[in-house]
C-alpha positions in Angstrom: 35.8 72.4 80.4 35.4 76.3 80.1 38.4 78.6 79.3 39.6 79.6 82.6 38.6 83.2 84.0 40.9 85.7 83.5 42.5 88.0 86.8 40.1 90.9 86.0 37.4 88.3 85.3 38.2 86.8 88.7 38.4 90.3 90.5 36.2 92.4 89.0 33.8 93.1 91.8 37.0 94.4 93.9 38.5 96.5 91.1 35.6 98.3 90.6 35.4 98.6 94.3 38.7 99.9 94.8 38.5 102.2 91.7 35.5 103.6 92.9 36.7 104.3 95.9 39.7 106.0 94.9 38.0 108.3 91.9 34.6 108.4 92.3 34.5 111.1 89.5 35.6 108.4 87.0 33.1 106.1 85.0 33.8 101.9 86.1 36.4 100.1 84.1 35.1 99.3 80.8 36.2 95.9 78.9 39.3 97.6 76.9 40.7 98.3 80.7 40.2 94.9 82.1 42.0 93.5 78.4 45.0 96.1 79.5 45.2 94.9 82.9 45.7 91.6 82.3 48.0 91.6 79.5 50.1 93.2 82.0 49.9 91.1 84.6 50.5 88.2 82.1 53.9 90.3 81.5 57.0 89.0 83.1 58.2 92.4 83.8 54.8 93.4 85.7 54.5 94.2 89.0 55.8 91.5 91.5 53.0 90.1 93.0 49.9 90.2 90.5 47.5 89.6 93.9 48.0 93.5 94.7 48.5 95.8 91.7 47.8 99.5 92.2 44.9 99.2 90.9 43.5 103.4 91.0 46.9 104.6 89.8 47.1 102.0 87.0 43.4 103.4 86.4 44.1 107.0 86.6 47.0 106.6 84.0 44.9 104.2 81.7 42.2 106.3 81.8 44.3 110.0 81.5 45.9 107.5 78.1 42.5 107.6 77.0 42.3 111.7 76.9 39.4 111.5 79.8 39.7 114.9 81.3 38.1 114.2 84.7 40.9 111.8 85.2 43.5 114.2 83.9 41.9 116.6 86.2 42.2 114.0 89.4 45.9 113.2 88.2 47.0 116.9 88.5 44.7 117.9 91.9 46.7 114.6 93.3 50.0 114.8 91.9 50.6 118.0 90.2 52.5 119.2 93.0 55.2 116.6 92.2 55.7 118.2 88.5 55.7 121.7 89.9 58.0 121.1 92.7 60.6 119.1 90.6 60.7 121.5 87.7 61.4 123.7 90.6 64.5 121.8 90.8 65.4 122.6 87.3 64.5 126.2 86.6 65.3 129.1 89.8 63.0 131.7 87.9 58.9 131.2 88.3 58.3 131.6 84.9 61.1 129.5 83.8 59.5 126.8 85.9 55.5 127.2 84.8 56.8 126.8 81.4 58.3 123.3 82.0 55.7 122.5 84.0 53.2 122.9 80.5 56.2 121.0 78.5 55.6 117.8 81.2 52.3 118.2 81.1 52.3 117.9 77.1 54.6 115.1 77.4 52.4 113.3 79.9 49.0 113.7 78.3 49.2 114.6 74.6 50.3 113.1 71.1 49.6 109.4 69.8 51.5 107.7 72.9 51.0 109.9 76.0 53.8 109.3 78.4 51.5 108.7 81.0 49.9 105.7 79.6 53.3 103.8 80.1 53.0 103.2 83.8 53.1 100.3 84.9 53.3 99.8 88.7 56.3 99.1 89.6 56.9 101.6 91.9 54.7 104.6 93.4 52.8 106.7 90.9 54.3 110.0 92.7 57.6 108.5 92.3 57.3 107.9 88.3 56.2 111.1 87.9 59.1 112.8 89.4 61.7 110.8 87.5 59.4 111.9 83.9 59.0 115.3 85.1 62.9 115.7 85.9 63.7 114.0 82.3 61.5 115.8 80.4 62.2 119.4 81.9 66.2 118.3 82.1 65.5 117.7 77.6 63.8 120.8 77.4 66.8 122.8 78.8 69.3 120.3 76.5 67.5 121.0 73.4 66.5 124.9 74.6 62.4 124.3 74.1 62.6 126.8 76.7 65.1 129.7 78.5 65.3 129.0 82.2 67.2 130.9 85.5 68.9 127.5 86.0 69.2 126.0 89.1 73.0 124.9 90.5 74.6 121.8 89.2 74.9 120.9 92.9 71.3 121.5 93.0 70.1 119.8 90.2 72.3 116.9 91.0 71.3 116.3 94.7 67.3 116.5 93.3 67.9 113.7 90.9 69.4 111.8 93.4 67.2 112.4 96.7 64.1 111.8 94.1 65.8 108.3 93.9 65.1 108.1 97.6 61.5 108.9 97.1 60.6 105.3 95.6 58.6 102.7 97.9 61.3 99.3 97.3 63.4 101.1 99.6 62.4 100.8 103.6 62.3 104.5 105.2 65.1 103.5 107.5 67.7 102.5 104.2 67.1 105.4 102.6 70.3 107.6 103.6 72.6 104.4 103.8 71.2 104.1 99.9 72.0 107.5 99.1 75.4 107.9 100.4 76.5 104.1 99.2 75.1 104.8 95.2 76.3 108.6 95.3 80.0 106.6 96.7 79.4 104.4 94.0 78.6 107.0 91.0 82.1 109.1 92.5 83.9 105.9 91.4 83.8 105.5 88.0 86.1 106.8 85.6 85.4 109.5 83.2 84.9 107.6 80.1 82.4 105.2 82.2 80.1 108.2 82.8 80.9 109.6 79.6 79.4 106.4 78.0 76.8 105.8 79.9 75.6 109.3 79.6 75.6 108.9 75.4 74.0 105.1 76.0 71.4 105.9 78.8 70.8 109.8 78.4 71.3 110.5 74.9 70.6 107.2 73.3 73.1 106.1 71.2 73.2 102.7 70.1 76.0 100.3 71.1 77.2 100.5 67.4 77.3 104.4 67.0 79.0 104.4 70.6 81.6 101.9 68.6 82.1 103.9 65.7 82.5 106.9 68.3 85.4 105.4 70.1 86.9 103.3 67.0 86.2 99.8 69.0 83.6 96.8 68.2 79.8 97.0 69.4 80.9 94.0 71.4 83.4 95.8 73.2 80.8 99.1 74.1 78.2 96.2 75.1 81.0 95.0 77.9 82.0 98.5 78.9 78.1 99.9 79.5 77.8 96.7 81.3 81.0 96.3 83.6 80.2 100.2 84.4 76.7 99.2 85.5 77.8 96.3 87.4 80.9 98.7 88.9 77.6 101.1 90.3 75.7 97.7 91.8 78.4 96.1 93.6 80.2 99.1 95.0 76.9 100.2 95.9 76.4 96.8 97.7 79.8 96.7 99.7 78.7 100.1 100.9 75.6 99.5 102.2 77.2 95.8 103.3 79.4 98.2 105.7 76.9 100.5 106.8 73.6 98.8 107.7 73.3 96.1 110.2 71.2 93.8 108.1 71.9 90.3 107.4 72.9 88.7 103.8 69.4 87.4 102.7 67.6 90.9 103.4 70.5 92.6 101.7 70.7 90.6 98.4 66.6 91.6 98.6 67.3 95.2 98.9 69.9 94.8 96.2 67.3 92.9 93.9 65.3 96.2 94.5 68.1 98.2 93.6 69.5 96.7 90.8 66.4 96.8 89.1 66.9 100.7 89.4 70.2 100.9 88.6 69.6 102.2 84.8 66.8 104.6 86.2 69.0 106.0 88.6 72.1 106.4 86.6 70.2 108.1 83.5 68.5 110.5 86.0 71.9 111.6 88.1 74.0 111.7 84.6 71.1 113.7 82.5 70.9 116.0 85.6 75.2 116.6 85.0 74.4 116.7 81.5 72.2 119.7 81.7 73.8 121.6 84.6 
């Protein structure tokens, strides 16, 4: 018996299809795309059901990975108002702002491992391109790549957490129970909680610098970072158990959803705090 077909082998007339469709301006899917796209799929941590990947924003980012400038071109004429108006966010003077725009855009598009080429699908492209935008521009302001009117912390801090809202696990209708329950959550943990998971998440300190940092074992930073993460989940849970009128099997979904955005979240609201 033959080696068994491959997804992309099995599906190639409808990728090219719904490639084509969505960037016409873009040459089909070569071989080296097809290879990509199924070593992803192949991945445990893909996208949940390999039947429906987004296949033209997987393409677009593949392709803008490559250095293909018609699809860097598409990217920014369909999402480039999602870098600009989350910069925004971060800088209050024009210039301020055009300037971290160019420092995403660098980010996103040049040097050996373009950012952009790590998308994966999990969530919508516009989405993942706010949280990389807000990250990149909130660095640039850390490490003072560039001088900015800056924005308020109240500001900056409510845009990191209504982008959180933007992402498509969360049904339209949860979307303000989800931001009041993690913000409720987020108020709850003690200063040294945020503290830490600022230098683990934002800054990127290893467990063992953390321990030599606060004269305690790796182990014991391991159990902290995690019992502060599992503090934002569940408090965030008995939240939303008290405000929505959902049952426990849909809820333990929506916290499935939300659990796997926990880290995400947190590194986003506490690099925003950082930089304000």
């Amino acid at each position: 018996m033959g080696e068994e077909p491959t997804w992309s082998a099995r599906h190639a007339t409808a990728i090219e299809r719904r490639v084509r469709e969505a960037w016409p301006q873009l040459a089909p899917p070569p071989p080296a795309f097809s290879t990509w796209l199924d070593a992803l799929l192949a991945d445990e941590s893909a996208p949940g059901d390999p039947a429906t990947p987004p296949l033209p924003e997987l393409y677009l980012c593949w392709c803008c990975g490559q250095g293909d400038a018609r699809a860097i071109a598409a990217l920014e004429s369909n999402y480039g108002e999602v870098i600009r108006s989350t910069v925004h966010r971060v800088a209050s003077d024009r210039t301020g702002a055009e300037d971290l725009a160019q420092i995403v855009r660098r980010h996103l598009f040049t040097g050996e491992r373009p950012a952009i080429a790590s998308y994966r699908g999990r969530g919508a492209l516009a989405a993942w391109l706010g949280v990389v935008a807000m990250r990149t521009a909130l660095n640039a302001v850390r490490r003072k790549d560039v001088t900015v009117l800056p924005a308020s912390a109240d500001a900056v801090l409510q845009a990191a957490a209504m982008e959180d809202l933007e992402v498509d696990f969360l049904k339209a209708e949860y979307r303000s129970a989800f931001k009041h329950a993690f913000e409720a959550a987020l108020s709850q943990l003690q200063p040294r909680q945020r503290t830490i998971l600022r230098q683990h998440l934002v800054e990127g300190l290893t467990v063992r610098q953390l321990g030599t940092l606060y004269a305690v074992s790796s182990s014991t930073i391991a159990r902290w970072v995690v019992a502060a993460r599992e503090q934002v989940a569940e408090t965030t849970r008995a939240h939303l158990r008290r405000t929505l009128d959902i049952g426990d099997e849909e809820l333990d979904a929506l916290m499935r959803s939300i659990r796997s955005r926990v880290d995400l979240s947190l590194s986003r609201v506490l690099a925003a705090e950082g930089a304000a």
